[in-house]
Phi, psi and omega in degrees: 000148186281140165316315194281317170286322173288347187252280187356280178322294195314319173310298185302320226264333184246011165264345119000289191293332172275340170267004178267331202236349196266159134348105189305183174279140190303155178040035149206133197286168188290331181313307199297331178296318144331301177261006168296315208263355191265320154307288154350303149327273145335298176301325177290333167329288149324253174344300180297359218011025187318301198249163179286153173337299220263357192287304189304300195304319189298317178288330194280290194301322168299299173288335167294348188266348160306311171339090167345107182099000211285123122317155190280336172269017151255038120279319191251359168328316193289005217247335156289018214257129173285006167297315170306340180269314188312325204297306179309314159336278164291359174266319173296326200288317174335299164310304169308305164331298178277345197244324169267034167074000191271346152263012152298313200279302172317328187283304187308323172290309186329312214277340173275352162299325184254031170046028156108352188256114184281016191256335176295313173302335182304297191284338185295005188270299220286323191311289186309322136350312161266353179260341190301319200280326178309347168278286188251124151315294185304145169264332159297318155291311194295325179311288171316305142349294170297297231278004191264338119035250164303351193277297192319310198283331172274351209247320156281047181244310205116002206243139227270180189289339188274011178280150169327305166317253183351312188295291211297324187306278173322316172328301172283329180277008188279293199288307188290330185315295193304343182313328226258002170279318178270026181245012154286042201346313206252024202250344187148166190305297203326298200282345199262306175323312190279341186262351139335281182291354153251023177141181163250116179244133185262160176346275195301341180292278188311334192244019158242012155261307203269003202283312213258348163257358190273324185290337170268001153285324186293322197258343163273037177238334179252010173258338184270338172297310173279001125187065151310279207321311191084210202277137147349101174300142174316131155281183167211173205208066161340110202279356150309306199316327167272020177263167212284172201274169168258187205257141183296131187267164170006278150280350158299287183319286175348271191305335147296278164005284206272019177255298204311260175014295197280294162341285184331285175324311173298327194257006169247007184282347174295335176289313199235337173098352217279162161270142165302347161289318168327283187309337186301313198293323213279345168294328175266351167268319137344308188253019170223001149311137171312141173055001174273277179305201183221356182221140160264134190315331174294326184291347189254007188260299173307336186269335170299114180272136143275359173290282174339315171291279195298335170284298186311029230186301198270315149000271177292351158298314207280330199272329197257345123345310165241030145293294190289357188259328183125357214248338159285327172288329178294322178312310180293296208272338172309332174297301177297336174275338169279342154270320188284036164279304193255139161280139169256159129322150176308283214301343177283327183257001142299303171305288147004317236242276169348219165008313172281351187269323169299341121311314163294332181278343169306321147335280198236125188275332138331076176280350161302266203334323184302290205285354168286356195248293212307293164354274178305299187314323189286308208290312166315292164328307185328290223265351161282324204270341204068035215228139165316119161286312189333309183311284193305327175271324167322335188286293177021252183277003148300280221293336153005273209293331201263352178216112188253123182229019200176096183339320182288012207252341155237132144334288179313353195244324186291322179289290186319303176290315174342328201277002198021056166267321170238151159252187184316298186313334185254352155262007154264340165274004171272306169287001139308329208276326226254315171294306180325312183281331180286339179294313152311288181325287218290299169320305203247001169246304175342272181301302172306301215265016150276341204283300182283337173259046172057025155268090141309127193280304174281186177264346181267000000 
């Protein structure tokens, strides 16, 4: 191990050891305190690349089993979590995608769409990010789907994985991506979690408040990424690329079919109820049946990360560890009380608001779990502050989506880091850059077009 990595691991191990071993904190017990610091610990890992994902995840998971009370099903609860099934799902059509030729066929149209320019291809990717998710609701499918796609469409370009172009690309379908689902009513737990708990929003209600702003984070957020990154290496515009497409084969057909199908489904559980893991498992008992399917189990067995598996699997252990000990709530609320102690300006304590849901979710990771605690807290903040709650809880799930600061912290950032185009460090200076910005967006565009649709943040 490298010196920088050896103070990291140290760091992390002994921050551990002090929420472990010091006297809780008032008004909190040692269990909770205890998995406060086995999060910590982790989030510091993470971020750091001290050790690789699954390293992390195995140790991180070993220290949560330590937790004064800890039990096996709140050690190993994420790993029953249906997220997890979903992930395995969609992780199949991904292999399939690819393995029956339809991201070879997608790179070609891409590349001929953006003539050979990755600065075209960049924005015609963010642009497509949004007509897209109205087909696949997930952004965890679409991500899998796109991204060997795109893998594909750089590598005939010429532009190798360490290049700029490539970093911005993934970047965005890591970070950026989930904005253009949750500007959805039907797009995923974030927009379906938060509007449960604030009322009843129909299809058209949630996507004439959130629509303009999840979009306007998506495209100045991906503007702003291309430019941070800076300028873009020259592409080529292979001379194949323009030759006509062939005709869909077979197995093409299978894997459109059995996406459509699975889409249909997903976009239809208010009818039938199903969890989104289901239709997912039944897409992989499909495309991997024998004489059926198009990947034979063994090739998908090689294709499967378990790094991937086991952090999201600990992930979602740590989040419902520190729900049930108690220990997110000491969190919220210790937050919430450092903002109504004092009067602010609205806009101070909107800003104020911004930060505390970007810090907890730097916790928890669980976004149902994020926005079930952020929510109610938030709504809370309102009505101490004398601030619309409603204002206050709708900010929520924008800052959720919009501020990433560490690959573990969402699936969708996991899938996107796995293609290794980027590391940790280029998803924590974005996501500084992406709080910064979203603290702008929600102040001088947000909050006035709330305004104007009879959301005020004040009554005056």
């Amino acid at each position: 191990m490298k010196r920088r990595a050896i103070i990291w691991v140290a760091g992390a191990l002994a921050v551990y050891l002090a929420a472990r071993f010091l006297p809780p904190a008032a008004g909190l017990n040692g269990s909770a305190q205890a998995v406060l610091g086995t999060v910590l610990c982790g989030m510091l890992l993470w971020m750091s690349e001290a050790l690789p994902l699954g390293v992390v995840a195995v140790l991180v998971l070993a220290l949560l089993g330590t937790a004064p009370g800890a039990r096996p099903g709140l050690v190993f609860g994420g790993f029953t979590s249906p997220v997890l099934f979903f992930l395995i799902g969609v992780l199949s059509i991904g292999v399939a995608v690819e393995h029956s030729g339809l991201a070879n066929r997608a790179g070609r149209f891409l590349l001929r769409r953006a003539k050979g320019s990755p600065t075209r291809l960049y924005f015609q990717m963010l642009a497509g990010l949004v007509g897209m998710a109205f087909v696949v609701p997930s952004a965890i499918t679409r991500n899998i789907i796109l991204i060997p796609a795109y893998q594909e469409t750089l590598k005939r370009m010429g532009i190798a994985g360490s290049y700029r172009t490539g970093r911005a690309l993934m970047l965005a379908l890591g970070v950026l991506h989930t904005m253009a689902s949750s500007a959805l009513l039907t797009g995923g737990m974030v927009s379906m979690t938060a509007a449960t708990l604030l009322g009843d929003f129909s299809w058209l209600r949630w996507f004439g408040l959130m629509a303009l702003p999840y979009y306007a984070l998506l495209i100045l957020g991906g503007t702003l990424l291309w430019a941070l990154v800076a300028r873009f290496e020259p592409g080529a515009l292979p001379a194949h690329a323009c030759s006509k497409a062939a005709v869909f084969s077979a197995s093409e057909w299978r894997v459109v079919l059995t996406i459509g199908a699975t889409s249909l489904l997903w976009f239809t559980d208010a009818l039938h109820g199903l969890s989104p893991a289901i239709p997912a498992l039944f897409a992989a008992a499909i495309l991997l049946f024998p004489g059926v399917g198009v990947v034979a189990w063994k090739e998908f067995e090689k294709r499967i990360s378990w790094e991937l598996m086991l952090t999201v699997g600990v992930s979602l252990s740590l989040a419902q560890a520190l729900t049930e000990t108690g220990g997110a709530a000491w969190l919220g609320g210790l937050i919430v009380r450092s903002l109504t102690n004092a009067e602010s300006h609205p806009r101070i304590v909107v800003t104020a608001l911004i930060l505390m849901v970007a810090v907890i979710h730097l916790a928890i990771t669980n976004l149902a779990a994020c926005i079930a605690l952020l929510v109610p807290l938030a709504t809370n903040v309102g009505l101490e502050a004398g601030l619309n709650p409603m204002v206050c809880g709708l900010i929520v799930p924008i800052v959720v989506d919009a501020v990433i600061l560490y690959p573990a912290q969402t699936a969708t950032v996991l899938v996107a880091y796995e293609s290794g185009y980027f590391d940790a460090s280029d998803v924590l200076w974005f996501g500084l850059a992406m709080l910064a910005l979203t603290i702008v967006v929600v102040l001088a565009i947000i909050l006035p077009f709330w305004s104007l649709m009879g959301f005020r943040l004040t009554p005056n």
